[in-house]
Every structure is written in C-alpha cells, then in structure tokens.
MDAnalysis code that builds the backbone (N, CA, C; Angstrom):
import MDAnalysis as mda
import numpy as np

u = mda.Universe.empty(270, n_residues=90, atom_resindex=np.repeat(np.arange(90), 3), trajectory=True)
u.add_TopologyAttr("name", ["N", "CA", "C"] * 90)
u.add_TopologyAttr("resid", np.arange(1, 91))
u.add_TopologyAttr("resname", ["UNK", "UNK", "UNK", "UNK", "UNK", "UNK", "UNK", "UNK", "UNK", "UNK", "UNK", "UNK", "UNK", "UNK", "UNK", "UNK", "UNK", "UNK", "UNK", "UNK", "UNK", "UNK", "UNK", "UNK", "UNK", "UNK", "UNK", "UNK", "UNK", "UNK", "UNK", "UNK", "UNK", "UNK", "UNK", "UNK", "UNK", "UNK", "UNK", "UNK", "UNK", "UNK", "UNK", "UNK", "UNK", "UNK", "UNK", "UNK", "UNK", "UNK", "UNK", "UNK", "UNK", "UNK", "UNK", "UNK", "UNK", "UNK", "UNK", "UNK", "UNK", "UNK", "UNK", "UNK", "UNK", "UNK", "UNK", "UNK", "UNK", "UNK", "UNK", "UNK", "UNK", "UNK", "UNK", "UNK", "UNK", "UNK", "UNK", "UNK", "UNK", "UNK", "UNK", "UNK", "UNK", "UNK", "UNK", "UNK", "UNK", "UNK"])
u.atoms.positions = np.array([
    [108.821, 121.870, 90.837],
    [108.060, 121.479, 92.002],
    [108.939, 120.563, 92.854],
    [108.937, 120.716, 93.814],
    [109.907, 119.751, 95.065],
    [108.738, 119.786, 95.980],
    [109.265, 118.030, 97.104],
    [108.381, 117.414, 97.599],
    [107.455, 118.472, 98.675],
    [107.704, 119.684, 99.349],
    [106.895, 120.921, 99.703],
    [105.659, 120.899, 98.866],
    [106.121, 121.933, 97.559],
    [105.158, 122.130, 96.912],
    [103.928, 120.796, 96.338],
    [104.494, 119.400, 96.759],
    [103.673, 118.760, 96.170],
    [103.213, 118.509, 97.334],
    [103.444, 118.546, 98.320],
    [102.468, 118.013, 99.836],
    [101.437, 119.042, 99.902],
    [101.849, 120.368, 99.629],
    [101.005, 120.924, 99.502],
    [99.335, 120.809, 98.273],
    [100.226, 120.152, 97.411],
    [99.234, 120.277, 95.984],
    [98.178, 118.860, 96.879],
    [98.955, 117.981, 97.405],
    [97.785, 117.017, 97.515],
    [97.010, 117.344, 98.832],
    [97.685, 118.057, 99.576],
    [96.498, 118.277, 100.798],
    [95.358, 119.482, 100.207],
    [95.787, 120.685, 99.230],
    [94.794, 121.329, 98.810],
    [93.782, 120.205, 98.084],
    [94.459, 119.109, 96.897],
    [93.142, 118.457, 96.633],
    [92.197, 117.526, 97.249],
    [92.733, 117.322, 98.458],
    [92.551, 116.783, 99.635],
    [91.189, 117.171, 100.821],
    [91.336, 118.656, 100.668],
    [90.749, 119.406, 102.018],
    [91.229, 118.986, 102.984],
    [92.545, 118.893, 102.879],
    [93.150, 118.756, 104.437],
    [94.437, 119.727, 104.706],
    [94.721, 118.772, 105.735],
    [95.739, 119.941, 106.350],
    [97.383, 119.364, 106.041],
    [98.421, 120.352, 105.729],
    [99.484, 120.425, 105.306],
    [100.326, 118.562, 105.968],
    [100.072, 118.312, 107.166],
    [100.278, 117.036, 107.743],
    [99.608, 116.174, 107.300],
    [98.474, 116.289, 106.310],
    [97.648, 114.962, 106.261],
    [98.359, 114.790, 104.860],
    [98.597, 116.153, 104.422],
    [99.182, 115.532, 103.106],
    [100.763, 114.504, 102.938],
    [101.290, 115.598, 103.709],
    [102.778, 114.658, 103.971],
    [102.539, 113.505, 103.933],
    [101.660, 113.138, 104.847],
    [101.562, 111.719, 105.287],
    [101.180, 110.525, 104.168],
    [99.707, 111.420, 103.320],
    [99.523, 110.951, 102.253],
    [100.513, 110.605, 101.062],
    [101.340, 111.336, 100.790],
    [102.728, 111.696, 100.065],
    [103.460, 110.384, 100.561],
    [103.697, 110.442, 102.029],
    [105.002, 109.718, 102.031],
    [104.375, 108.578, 102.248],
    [102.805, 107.633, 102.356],
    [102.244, 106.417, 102.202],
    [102.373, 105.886, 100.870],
    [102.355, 106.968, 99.769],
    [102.367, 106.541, 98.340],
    [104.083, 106.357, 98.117],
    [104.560, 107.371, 98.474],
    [106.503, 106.546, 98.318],
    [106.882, 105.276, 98.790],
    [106.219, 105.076, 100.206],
    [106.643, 104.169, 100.521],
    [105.923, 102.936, 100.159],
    [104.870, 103.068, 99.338],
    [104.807, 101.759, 98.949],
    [105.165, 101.777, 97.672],
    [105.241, 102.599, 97.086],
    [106.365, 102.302, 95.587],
    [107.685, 101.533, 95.967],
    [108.366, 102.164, 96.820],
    [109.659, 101.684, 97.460],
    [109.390, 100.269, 97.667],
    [108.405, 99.945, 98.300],
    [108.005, 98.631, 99.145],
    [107.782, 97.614, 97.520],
    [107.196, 98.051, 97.019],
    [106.212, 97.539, 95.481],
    [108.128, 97.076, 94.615],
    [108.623, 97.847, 94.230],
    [109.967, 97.691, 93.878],
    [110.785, 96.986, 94.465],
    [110.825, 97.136, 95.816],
    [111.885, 96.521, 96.832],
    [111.225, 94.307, 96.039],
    [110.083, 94.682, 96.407],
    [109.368, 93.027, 96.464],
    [109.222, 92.542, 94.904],
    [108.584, 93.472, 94.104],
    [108.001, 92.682, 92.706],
    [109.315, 93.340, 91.690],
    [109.819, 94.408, 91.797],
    [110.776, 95.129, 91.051],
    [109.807, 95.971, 89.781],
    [108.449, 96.094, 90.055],
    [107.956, 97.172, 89.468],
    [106.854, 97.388, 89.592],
    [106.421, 98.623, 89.504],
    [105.316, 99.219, 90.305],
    [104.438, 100.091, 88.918],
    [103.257, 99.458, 88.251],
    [102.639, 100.510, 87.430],
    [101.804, 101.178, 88.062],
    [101.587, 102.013, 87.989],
    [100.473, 102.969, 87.860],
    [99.352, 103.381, 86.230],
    [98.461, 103.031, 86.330],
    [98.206, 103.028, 85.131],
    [97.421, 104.441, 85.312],
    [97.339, 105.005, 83.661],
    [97.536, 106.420, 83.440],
    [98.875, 107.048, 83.834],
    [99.870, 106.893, 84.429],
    [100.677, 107.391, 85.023],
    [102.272, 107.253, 85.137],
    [102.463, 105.766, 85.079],
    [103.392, 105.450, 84.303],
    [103.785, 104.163, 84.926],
    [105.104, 103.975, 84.961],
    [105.435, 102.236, 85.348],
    [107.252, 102.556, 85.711],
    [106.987, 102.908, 87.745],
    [108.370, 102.252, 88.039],
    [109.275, 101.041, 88.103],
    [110.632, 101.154, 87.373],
    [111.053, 99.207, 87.173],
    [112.457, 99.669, 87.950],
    [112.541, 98.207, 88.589],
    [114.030, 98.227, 89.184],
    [114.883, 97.467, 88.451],
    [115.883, 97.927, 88.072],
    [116.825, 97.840, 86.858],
    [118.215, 97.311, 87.290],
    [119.305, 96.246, 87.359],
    [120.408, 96.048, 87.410],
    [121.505, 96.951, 86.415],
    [122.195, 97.620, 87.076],
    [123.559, 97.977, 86.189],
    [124.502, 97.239, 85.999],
    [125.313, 96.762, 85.437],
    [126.604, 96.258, 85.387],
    [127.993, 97.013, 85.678],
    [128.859, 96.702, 86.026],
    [129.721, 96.881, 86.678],
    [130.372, 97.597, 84.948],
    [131.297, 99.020, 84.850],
    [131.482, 99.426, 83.686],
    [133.003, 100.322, 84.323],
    [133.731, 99.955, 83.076],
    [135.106, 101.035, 83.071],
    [134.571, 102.941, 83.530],
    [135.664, 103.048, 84.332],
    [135.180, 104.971, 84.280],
    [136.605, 105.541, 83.976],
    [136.451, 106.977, 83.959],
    [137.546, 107.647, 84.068],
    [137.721, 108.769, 85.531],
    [138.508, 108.079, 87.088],
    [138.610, 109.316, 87.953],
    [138.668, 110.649, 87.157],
    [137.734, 111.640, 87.288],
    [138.127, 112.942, 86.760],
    [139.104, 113.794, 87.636],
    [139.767, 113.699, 88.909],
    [140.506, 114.131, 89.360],
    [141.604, 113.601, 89.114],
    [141.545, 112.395, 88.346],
    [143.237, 112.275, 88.489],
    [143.988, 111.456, 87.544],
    [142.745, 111.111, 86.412],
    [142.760, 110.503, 85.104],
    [142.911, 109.200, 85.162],
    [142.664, 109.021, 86.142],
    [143.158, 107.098, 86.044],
    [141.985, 106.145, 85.752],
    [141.837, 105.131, 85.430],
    [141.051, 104.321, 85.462],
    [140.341, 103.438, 86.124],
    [138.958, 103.856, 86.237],
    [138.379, 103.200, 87.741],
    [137.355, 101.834, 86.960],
    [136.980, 101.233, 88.026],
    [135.994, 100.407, 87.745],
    [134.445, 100.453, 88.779],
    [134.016, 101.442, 88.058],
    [132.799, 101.783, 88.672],
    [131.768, 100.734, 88.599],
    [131.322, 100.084, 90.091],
    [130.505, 98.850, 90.746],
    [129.196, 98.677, 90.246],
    [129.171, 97.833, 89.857],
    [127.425, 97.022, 89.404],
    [126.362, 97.744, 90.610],
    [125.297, 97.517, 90.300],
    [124.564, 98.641, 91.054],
    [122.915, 98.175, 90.472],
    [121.683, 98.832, 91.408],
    [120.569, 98.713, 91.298],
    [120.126, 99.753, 91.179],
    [119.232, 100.570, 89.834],
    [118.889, 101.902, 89.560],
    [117.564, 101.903, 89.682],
    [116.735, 102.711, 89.630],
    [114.994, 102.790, 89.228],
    [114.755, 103.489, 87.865],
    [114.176, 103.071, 87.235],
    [114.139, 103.420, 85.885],
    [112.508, 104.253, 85.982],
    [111.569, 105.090, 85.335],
    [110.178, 105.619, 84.895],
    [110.128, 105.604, 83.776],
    [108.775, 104.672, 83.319],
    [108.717, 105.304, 81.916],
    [107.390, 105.759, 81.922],
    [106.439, 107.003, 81.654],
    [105.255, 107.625, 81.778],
    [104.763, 106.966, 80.492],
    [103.326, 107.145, 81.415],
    [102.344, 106.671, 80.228],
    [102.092, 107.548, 79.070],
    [101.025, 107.243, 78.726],
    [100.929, 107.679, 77.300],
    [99.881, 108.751, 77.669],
    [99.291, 108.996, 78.729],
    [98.381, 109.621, 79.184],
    [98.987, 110.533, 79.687],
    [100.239, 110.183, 80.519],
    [101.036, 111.969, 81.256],
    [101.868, 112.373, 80.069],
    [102.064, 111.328, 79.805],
    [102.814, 111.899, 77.982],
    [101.819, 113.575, 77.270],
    [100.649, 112.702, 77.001],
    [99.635, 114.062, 76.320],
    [99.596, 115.095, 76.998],
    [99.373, 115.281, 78.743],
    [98.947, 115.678, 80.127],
    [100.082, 117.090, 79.718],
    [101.038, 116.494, 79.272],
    [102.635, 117.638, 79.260],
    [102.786, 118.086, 78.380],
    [101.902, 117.806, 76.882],
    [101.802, 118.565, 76.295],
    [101.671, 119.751, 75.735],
])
C-alpha cells in the first residue's frame, strides 16, 4: 500500500471525496511530524508509539572506493506497534 492507496482507504471510510482524504492523511502526518519535532514521541494507543531517536556518529566503509568514512551523527524515527496491530497482522 503507498500513500494513494491509503488516501483512498480513508476517504472510502470516510464518505468523502478523494481530496478530503488527502487532506485528512496529510493533517495526521503532520502532526506526528509536529508531535516528534516538539515532545520526540508520539503514541497512538492501539497502534503503536513514534520515538525520535539520536544516532551517533559511526565508522563506514565508502563502497565505491574502500576507504574509510565517518558517517555523521544523525536524528532517525524509530515505530514500535502495539500489541493490538501486532495481533491485527496476524
């Protein structure tokens, strides 16, 4: 499923129209984004719990040219699903 097929899934459960869903769609990203950006994690209960995660800065290997890089500390988003979409995928 890609973000299409899911604008679609929520405007069918919706009764609306293909734009109301987008919109709906991209109000719920953007406040995850927003929810993360500010608290650094966003649950959803039943559903799961986005966390914003620090990387550390770690040795690599360029694969083009074998040398040794030092790939930069960094900010990731981590999901871990509940125990409820856990069963859901069963």
């Amino acid at each position: 499923m890609n973000k299409g097929d899911l604008i679609e899934a929520v405007a069918a459960e919706l009764n609306a129209s293909r734009a109301d869903g987008a919109k709906a769609l991209d109000a719920v990203l953007a406040a995850i984004a927003t929810g993360l950006r500010a608290d650094g994690k966003v649950v959803i209960t039943g559903f799961g719990a986005f966390a914003r995660r620090a990387r550390p800065a770690r040795a690599g290997i360029n694969p083009a040219t074998r040398q040794p890089i030092t790939i930069p500390a960094g900010v990731v988003c981590t999901f871990k699903p509940s125990d409820g979409l856990k069963s859901a995928i069963q």
